[in-house]
C-alpha positions in Angstrom: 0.0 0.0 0.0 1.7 3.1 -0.9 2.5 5.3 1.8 2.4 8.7 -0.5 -1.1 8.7 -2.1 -1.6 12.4 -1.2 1.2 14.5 -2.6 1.0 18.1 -1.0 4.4 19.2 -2.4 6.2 22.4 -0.5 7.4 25.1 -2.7 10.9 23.5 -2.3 9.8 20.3 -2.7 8.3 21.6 -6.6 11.2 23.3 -7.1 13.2 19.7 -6.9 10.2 18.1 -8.8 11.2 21.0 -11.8 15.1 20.2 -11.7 15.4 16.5 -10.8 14.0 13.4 -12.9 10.8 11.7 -12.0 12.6 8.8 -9.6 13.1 11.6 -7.2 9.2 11.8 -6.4 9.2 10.4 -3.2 11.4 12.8 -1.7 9.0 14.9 -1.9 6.0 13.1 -1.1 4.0 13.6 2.3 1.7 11.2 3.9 -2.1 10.4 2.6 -5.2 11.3 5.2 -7.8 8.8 4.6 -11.0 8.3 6.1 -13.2 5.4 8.2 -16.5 4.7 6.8 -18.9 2.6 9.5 -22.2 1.8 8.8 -23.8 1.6 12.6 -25.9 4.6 12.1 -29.8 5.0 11.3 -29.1 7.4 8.5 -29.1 5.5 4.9 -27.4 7.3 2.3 -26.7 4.7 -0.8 -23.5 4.0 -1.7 -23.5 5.9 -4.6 -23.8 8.8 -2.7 -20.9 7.7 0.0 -19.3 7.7 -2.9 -20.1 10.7 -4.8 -19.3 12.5 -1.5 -16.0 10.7 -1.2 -14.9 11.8 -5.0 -16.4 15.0 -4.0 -13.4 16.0 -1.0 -10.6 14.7 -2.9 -10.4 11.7 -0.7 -8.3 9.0 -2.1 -8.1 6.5 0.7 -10.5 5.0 2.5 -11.0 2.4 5.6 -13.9 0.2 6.1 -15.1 -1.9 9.0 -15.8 -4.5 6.9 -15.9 -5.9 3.5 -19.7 -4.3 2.1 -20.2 -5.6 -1.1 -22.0 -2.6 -2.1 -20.1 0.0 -1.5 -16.9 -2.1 -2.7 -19.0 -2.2 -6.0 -20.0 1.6 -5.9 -16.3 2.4 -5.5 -15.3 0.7 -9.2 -13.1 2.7 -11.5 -12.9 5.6 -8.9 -9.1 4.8 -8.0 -10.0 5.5 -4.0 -7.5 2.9 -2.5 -9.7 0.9 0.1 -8.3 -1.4 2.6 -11.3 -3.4 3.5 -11.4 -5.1 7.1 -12.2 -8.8 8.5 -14.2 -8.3 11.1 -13.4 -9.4 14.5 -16.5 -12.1 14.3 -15.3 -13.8 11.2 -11.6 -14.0 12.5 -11.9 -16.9 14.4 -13.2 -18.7 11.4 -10.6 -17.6 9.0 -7.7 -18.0 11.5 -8.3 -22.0 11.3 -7.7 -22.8 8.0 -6.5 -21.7 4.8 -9.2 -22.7 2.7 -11.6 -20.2 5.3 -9.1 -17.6 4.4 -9.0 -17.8 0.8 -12.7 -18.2 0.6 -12.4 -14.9 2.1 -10.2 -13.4 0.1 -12.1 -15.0 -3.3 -15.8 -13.7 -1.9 -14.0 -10.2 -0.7 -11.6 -9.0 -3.0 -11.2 -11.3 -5.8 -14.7 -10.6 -6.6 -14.2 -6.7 -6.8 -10.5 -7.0 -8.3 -9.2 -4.6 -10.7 -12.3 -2.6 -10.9 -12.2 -1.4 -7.0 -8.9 -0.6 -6.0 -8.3 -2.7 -2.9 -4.8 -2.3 -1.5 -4.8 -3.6 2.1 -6.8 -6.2 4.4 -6.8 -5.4 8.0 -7.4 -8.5 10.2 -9.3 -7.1 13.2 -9.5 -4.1 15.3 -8.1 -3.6 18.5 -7.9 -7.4 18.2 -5.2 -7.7 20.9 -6.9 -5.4 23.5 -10.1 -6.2 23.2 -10.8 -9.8 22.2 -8.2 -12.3 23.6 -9.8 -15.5 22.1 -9.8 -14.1 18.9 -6.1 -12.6 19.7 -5.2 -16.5 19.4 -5.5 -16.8 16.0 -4.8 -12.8 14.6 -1.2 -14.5 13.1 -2.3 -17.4 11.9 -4.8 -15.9 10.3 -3.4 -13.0 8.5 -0.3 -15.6 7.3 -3.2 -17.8 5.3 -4.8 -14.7 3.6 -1.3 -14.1 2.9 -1.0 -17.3 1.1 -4.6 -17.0 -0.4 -3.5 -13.8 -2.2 0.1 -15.3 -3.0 -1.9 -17.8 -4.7 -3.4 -14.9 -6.9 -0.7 -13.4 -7.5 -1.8 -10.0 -5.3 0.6 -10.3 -2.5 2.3 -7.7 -3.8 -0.4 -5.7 -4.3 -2.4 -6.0 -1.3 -0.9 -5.4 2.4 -1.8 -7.0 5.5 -1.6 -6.0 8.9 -4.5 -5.1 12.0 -5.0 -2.2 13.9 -3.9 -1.8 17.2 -5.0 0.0 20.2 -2.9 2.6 22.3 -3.5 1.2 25.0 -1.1 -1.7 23.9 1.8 0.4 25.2 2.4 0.5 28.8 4.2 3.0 30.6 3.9 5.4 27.5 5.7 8.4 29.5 8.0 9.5 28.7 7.7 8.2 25.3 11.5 6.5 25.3 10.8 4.5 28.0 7.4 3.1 26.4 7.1 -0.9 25.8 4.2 -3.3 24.7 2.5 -5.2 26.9 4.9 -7.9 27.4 2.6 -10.6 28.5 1.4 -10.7 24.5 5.1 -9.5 23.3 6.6 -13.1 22.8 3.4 -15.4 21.8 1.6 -13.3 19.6 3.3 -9.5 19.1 7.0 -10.7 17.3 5.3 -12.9 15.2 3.1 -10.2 14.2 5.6 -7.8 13.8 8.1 -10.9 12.1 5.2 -11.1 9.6 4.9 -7.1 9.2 8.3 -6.5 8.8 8.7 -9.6 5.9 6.0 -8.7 3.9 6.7 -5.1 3.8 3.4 -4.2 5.6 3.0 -1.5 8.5 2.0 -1.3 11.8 -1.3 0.0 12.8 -2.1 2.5 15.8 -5.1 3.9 16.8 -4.8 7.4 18.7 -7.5 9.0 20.5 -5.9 11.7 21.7 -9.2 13.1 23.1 -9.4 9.9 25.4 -6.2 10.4 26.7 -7.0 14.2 27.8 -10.1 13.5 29.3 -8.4 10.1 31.2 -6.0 12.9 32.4 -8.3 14.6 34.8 -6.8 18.0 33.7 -2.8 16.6 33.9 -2.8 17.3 29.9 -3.6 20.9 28.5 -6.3 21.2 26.3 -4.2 22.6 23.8 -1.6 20.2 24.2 -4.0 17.5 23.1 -5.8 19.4 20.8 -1.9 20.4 18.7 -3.0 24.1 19.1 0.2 26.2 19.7 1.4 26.4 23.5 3.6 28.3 25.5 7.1 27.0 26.0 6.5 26.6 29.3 4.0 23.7 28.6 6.5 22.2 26.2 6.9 18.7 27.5 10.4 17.5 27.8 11.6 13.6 27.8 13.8 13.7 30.4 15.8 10.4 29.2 16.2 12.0 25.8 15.3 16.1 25.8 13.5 15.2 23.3 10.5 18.4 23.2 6.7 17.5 23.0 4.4 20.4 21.6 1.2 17.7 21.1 0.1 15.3 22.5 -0.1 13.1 19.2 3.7 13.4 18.5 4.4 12.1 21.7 1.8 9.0 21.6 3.4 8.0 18.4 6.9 8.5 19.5 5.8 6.0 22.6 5.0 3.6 19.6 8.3 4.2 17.9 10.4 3.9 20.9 8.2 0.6 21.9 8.8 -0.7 18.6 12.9 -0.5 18.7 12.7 -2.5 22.1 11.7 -5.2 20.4 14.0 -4.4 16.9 11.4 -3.4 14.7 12.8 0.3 14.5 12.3 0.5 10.7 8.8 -0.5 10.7 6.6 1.8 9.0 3.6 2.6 11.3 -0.2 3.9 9.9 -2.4 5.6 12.1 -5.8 3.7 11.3 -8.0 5.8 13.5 -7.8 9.5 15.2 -10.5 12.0 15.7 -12.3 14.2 17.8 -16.0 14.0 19.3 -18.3 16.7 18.8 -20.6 15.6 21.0 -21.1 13.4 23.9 -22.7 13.5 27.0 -22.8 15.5 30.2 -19.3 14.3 31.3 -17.8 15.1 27.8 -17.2 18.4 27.9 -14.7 19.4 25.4 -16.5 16.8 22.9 -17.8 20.5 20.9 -17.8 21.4 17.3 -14.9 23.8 18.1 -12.6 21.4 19.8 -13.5 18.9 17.0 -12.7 21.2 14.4 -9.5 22.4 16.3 -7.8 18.9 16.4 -8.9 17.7 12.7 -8.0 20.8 10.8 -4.6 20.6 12.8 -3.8 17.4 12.8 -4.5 17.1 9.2 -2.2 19.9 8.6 0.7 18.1 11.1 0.4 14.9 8.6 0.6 16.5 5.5 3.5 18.6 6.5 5.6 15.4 6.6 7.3 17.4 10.3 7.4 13.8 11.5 8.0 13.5 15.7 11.0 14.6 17.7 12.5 10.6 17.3 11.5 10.5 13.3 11.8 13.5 11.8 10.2 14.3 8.8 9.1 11.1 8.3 6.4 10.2 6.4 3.1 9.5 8.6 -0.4 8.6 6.5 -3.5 8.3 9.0 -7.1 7.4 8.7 -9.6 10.3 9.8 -12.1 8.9 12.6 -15.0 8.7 10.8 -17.1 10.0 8.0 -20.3 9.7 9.5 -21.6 9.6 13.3 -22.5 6.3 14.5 -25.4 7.0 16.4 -26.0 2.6 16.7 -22.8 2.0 18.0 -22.9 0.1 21.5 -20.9 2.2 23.1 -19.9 5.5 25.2 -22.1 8.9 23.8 -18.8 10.6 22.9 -17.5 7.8 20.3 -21.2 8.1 18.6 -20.0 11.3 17.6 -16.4 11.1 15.6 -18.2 12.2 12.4 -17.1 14.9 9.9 -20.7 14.2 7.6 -24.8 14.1 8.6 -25.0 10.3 7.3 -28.9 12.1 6.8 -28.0 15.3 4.6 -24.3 14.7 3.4 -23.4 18.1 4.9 -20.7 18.8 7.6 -21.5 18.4 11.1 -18.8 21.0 11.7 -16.3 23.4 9.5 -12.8 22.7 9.0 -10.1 25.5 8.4 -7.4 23.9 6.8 -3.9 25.0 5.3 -2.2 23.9 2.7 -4.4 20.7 2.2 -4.9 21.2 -1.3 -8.6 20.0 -2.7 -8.9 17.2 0.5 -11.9 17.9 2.2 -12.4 21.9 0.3 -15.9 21.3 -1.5 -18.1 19.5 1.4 -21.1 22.2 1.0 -22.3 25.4 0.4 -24.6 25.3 3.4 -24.2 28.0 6.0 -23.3 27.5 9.5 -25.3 29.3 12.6 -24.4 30.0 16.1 -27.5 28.7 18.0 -27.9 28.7 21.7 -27.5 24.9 23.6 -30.2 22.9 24.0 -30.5 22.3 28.0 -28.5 24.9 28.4 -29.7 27.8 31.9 -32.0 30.5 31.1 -30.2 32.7 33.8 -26.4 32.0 31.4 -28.6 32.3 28.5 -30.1 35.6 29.0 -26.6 36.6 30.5 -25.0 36.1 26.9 -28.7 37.5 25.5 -27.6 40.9 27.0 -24.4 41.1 26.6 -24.6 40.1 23.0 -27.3 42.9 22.1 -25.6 45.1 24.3 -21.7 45.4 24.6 -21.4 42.7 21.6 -23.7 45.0 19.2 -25.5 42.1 17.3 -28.8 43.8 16.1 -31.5 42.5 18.0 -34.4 44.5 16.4 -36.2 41.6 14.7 -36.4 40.4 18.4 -38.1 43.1 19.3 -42.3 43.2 20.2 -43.7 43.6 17.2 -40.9 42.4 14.8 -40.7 39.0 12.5 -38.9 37.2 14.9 -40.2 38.0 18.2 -41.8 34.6 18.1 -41.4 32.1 19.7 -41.1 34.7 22.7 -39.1 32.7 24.7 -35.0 33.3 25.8 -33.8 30.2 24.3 -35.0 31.4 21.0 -34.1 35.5 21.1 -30.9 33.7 22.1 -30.2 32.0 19.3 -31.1 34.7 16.9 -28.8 37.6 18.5 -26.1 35.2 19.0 -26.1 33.9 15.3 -26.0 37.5 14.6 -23.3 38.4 16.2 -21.6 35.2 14.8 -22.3 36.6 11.2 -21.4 39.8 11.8 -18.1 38.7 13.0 -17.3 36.4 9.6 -17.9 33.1 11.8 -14.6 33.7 13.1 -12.7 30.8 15.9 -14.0 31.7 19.1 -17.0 34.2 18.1 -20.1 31.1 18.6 -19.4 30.4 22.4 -20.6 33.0 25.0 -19.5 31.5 28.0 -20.4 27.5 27.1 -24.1 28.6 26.2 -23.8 28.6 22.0 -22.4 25.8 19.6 -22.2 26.1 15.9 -25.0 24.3 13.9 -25.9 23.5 10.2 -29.6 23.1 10.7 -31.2 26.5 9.3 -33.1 27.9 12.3 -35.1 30.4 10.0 -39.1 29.6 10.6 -41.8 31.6 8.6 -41.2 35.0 8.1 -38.3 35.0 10.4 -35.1 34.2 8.2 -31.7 34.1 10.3 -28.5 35.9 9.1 -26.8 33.2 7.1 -29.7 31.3 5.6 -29.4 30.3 2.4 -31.8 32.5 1.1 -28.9 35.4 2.0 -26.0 34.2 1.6 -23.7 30.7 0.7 -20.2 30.0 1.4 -17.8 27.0 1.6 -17.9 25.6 5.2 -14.0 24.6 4.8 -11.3 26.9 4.4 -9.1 24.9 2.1 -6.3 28.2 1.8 -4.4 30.1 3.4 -5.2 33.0 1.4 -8.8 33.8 0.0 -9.8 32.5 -3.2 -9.1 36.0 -5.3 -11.8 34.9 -8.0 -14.2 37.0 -8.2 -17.9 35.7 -7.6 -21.8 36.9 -8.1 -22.3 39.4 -5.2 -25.5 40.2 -4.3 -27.0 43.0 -1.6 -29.6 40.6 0.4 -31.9 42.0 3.0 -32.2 39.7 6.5 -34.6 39.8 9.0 -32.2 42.2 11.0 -32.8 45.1 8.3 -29.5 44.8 7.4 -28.0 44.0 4.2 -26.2 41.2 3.7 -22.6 41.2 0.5 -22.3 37.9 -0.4 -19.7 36.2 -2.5 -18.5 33.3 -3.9 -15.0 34.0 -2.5 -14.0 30.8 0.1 -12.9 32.3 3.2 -9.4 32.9 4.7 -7.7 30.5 7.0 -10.0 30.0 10.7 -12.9 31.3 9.3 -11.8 35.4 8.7 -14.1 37.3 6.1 -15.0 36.3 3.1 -15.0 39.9 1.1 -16.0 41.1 -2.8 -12.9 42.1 -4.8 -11.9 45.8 -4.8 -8.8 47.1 -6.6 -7.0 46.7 -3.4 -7.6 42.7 -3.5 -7.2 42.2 -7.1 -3.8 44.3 -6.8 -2.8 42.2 -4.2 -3.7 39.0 -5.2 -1.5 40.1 -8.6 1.3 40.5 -6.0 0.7 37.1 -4.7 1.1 35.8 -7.9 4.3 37.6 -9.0 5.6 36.4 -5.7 5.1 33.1 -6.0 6.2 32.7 -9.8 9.8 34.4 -8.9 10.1 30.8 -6.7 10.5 29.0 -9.8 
């Protein structure tokens, strides 16, 4: 399975792409960021349109629980590499014998060979941590679905490995002095790893960074865990090596690096198969927000695709597998890890935005629908007319269609004048990080609130923009601007222009921008 599916080139990196032949490629090349697609959720969308939305954000990797024969089918002649998965239940079954295992691989991948571009079987998840009968059998059986696909001639093709839990390394700090769980090194772990290293596979590891934090009882900054930018005084040191943590990711990877040379497997490439952040939860989950979720997906997709690598492995190349596509509202287990999605499995639109940098198209078309600041279900009255006042008041949203009298007075209640002057105030500030909060009271929807005759700023009957920031810089082209009127009285510019990195303005082009975005140009061709 290549390692270098998404190329995000630097402007160093093209300049060697212009002077040296083609075989120097993969010098440049930085890790792929895939995606995991369950199905445990009551929404339905076909195939097709998993697909169609796939296509649609540039993704060109993709992880799934199992091996669906429809969406295998729907994902023909797209080029999306899939590693499809053998599900814990059937493990035990194709761990027995090699004629289970290459009736598996003949049912799920022979059958879908070349039009679907399989290029990896994962045998389990979190076999080793969370199923120790089936943990009896993980070698054996990924050694016979090695043979089954040696017999087709795919082993070449088609990598095998299974994904591990975090968990599996004990006594992960500091990260140098990090080892696996010893009682599983020697029967099942070096054969694992034997068979890894042979068939040039690569070592799976599954980081929740956000279970770590909240496990943490407040011992790990929020920032630190979410790879926001901290103070050098929160820097974390290894002691052993002086090594410097700035995230917490970097240093639960190192932990797996370090873990791995113990046992001589320093050369071992390693794929993170699952990481994400929950946007929701319940009433103990309280940095499981839109914001937070946002925060840790927009930079950790920028860490990967910078190719920075971790204090022990610099600039080395690190692919991982986004935590998930949709929410997985069926899944038997804790409210927060219902709610790793980045997509509505219902509408296909973001459940929050991104603001990403330097990503090129990954994840830069998901919709044109708007986002609103709404105020928290459940959450006080007394908080919630608090913010009310403040944001009508010292925050100067215009409240007037909130007023007696005015189209959206109704429903006169505080939860709902709420919601309309802090969406206002959201608006007027360009939906900027930080502006759809107001003291824990407000979170960031993409259901349209407007009812009747009362139409919210940001509605898409006044405005559309990109949800994700996919630049840096604003999209300089210009777009149909149009003068709306909103409920507020106020009129509303709206363009076609994506926004600038974290949300800032999107803006109509004036001489000033098109001069400047001139100078952009100029600037960057005198790099070449």
């Amino acid at each position: 399975m290549p390692f270098t599916t998404f190329f995000s080139p630097s402007p160093a990196c093209q300049q060697l792409l212009l002077i040296f032949s083609a075989s120097f490629v993969i010098l440049c090349q930085a890790g792929y960021v895939g995606i995991n697609y369950g199905t445990q959720f009551s929404a339905s969308p076909s195939a097709d349109q998993v697909v169609a939305l796939l296509r649609r954000q540039s993704i060109t990797n993709i992880r799934l629980y199992d091996a669906n024969g429809t969406i295998l089918q729907a994902l023909a002649h797209t080029g999306i590499q899939v590693m499809v998965t053998v599900p814990n239940t059937e493990l035990l079954s194709v761990g027995q014998s090699n004629a289970s295992a290459v009736n598996w691989v003949n049912t799920n991948v022979l059958a879908y060979l070349p039009a679907t571009n399989i290029t990896a079987i994962c045998v389990g998840t979190e076999v080793l941590t969370t199923d120790p009968n089936a943990a009896l059998v993980l070698v054996p059986a990924m050694k016979y679905l090695r043979v089954a696909l040696l017999a087709s001639n795919l082993s070449a093709n088609i990598k095998i490995s299974t994904s591990n839990d975090a968990s599996l390394i004990l006594d992960s700090f500091p990260p140098s002095q990090a080892y696996f769980n010893k009682s599983l090194t020697s029967s099942i772990l070096v054969p694992m790893l034997d068979f890894l290293n042979s068939t040039g596979s690569f070592f799976m590891l599954n980081i929740y960074c956000y279970d770590i934090y909240k496990k943490s009882n407040g011992v790990i900054l929020l920032d630190y865990a979410l790879l926001n930018p901290i103070t050098p005084d929160n820097v974390v040191t290894d002691s052993n090596t002086l090594f410097q943590y700035h995230n917490l990711f970097d240093a639960v990877l190192d932990a797996c690096y370090f873990a791995l040379a113990q046992l001589k497997y320093s050369t071992l490439p390693v794929v993170i198969s699952e990481a994400g952040w929950p946007s929701g939860g319940d009433s103990s989950d309280k940095e499981a927000t839109d914001e937070n979720a946002s925060t840790f997906i927009s930079n950790l997709i920028a860490h990967v695709l910078n190719n920075s690598g971790t204090p022990k492995r610099p600039h080395t190349t690190v692919s991982m597998y986004i935590m998930e596509l949709f929410n997985e509202d069926l899944k038997v287990s804790s409210a927060s890890a219902k709610n790793y999605g980045l997509f509505n499995g219902s509408t296909l639109h973001p459940i929050y935005s991104l603001r990403l940098s330097n990503a090129g198209p990954l994840l830069a078309n998901d919709t044109t629908t708007q986002l609103y600041c709404l105020a928290k279900s459940g959450a006080s009255q007394d908080e919630l007319q608090i913010a009310l006042d403040w944001a009508c008041g010292i925050g100067r949203a215009n409240c007037t269609a909130i007023q007696p009298g005015q189209l959206c007075y109704e429903p006169d209640t505080v939860q709902a004048h709420a919601s309309y002057a802090f969406n206002n105030y959201y608006q007027k500030n360009n939906r900027v990080s930080g502006s759809c909060d107001f003291n824990g009271v407000a979170t960031i929807s993409t259901t349209n609130p407007s009812t009747g005759v009362c139409m919210y700023p940001g509605s898409s009957s006044n405005g559309t923009s990109n949800l994700t920031s996919a630049n840096t810089m604003a999209n300089f082209t210009s777009g149909n601007s149009t003068n709306l009127t909103t409920a507020d009285g106020n009129s509303n510019n709206t363009s076609s222009s994506t926004s600038l990195l974290y949300g800032i303005s999107s803006f109509s082009l004036s001489p000033f921008h098109i001069l400047f975005s001139l100078l952009v140009v100029l600037s960057f061709t005198s790099l070449f």
